[in-house]
C-alpha positions, 0 to 999 in steps of 0.5 A, spaced: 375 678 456 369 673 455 370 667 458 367 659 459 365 655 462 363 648 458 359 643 463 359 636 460 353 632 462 347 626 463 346 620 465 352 615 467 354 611 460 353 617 457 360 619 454 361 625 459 368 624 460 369 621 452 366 628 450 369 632 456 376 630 454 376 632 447 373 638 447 378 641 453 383 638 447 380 641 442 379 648 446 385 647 449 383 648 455 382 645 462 379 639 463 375 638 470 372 631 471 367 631 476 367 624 479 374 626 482 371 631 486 365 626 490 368 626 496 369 619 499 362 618 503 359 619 495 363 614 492 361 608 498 354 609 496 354 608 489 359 603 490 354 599 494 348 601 489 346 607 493 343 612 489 346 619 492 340 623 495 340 632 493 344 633 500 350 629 497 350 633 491 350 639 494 357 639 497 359 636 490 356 641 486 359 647 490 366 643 489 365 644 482 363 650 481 369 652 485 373 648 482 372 651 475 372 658 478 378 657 481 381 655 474 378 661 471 381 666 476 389 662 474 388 666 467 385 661 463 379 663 458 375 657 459 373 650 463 371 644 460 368 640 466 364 634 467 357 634 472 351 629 470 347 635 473 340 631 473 335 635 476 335 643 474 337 645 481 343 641 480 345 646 474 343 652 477 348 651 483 352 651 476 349 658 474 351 661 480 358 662 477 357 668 473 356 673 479 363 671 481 367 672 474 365 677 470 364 676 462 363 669 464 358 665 459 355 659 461 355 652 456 351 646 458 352 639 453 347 635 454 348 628 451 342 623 452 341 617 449 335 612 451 336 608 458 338 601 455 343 603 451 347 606 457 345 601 461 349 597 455 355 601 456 355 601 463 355 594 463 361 594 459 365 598 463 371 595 468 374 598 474 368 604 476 365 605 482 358 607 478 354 600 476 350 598 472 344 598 477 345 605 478 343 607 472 335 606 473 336 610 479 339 616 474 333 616 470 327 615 476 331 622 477 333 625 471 329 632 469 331 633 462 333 640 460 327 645 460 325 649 455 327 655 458 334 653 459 337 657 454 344 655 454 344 648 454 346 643 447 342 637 447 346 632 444 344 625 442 350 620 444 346 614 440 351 615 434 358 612 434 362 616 438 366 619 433 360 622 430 358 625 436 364 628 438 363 631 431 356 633 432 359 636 439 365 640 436 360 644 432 355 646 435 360 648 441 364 652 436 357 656 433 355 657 441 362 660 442 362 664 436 355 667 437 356 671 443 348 668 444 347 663 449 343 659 445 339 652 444 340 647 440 337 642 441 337 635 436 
């Protein structure tokens, strides 16, 4: 049996737990957010407008990638799960998952926008950790997916929200139907 892990990812103000969330409901399946496996000492750095260094995410990054193959061991046929996953070597511990489960198909959603607009949409939030002054700090880092990162969908999350669920579901659904990791970049 084929099974699938769906990675929502980007930049803070992006959208990830909007799209994360709807995509798990519409594939009916389990819905993992990422910031809930930070461990504490993780929270209190960017809390305080402390950007988190690549020694902070290993630990995370393993948690999630557990945490998801945990779930597909329980039966179920996918994951969708939540994980900014900024740098390239941050989705490779991602990648790692396949050699743990067998007939596993890795998905990357990488929504983007231009960093103003998210600044913007941070800046509207209440009650989350993640400032406004935080966002910079992810884009100072920020590897956007390679060339050759063959299962990642780009996605612009510019349009209103409605249109970018659409445009997700979609592409998700050609992807999924495929059996090809494919790039579709927009």
């Amino acid at each position: 049996m084929e099974r699938h892990i769906w990675l929502v990812t980007g930049p803070a103000g992006c959208g990830k737990s909007t799209v994360a969330q709807r995509l798990a409901k519409e594939l009916n399946l389990p819905y993992i957010e990422g910031d809930e496996f930070h461990p504490a000492a993780n929270i209190e750095k960017m809390s305080n407008g402390i950007p988190l260094t690549d020694a902070d995410r290993w630990d995370w990054l393993i948690a999630l990638r557990e945490e998801a193959i945990r779930k597909l061991e329980a039966g179920n046929e996918g994951v969708v799960v939540t994980c900014s996953a900024l740098k390239r070597k941050y989705r490779d511990v991602i990648r790692v998952a396949p050699y743990f489960i067998p007939h596993l198909r890795l998905h990357f959603i990488y929504l983007h926008a231009p960093e103003e607009l998210l600044l913007q949409r941070v800046l509207a939030r209440k009650n989350h950790y993640m400032g406004a002054n935080m966002v910079h700090s992810q884009f100072s880092v920020l590897e956007p997916p390679f060339p050759d990162e063959k299962d990642v969908i780009s996605i612009d999350v510019s349009p209103p929200v409605e249109e970018v669920l659409a445009e997700v579901l979609a592409k998700a659904r050609k992807v999924g139907d495929s059996g090809l990791p494919v790039a579709i970049v927009s």
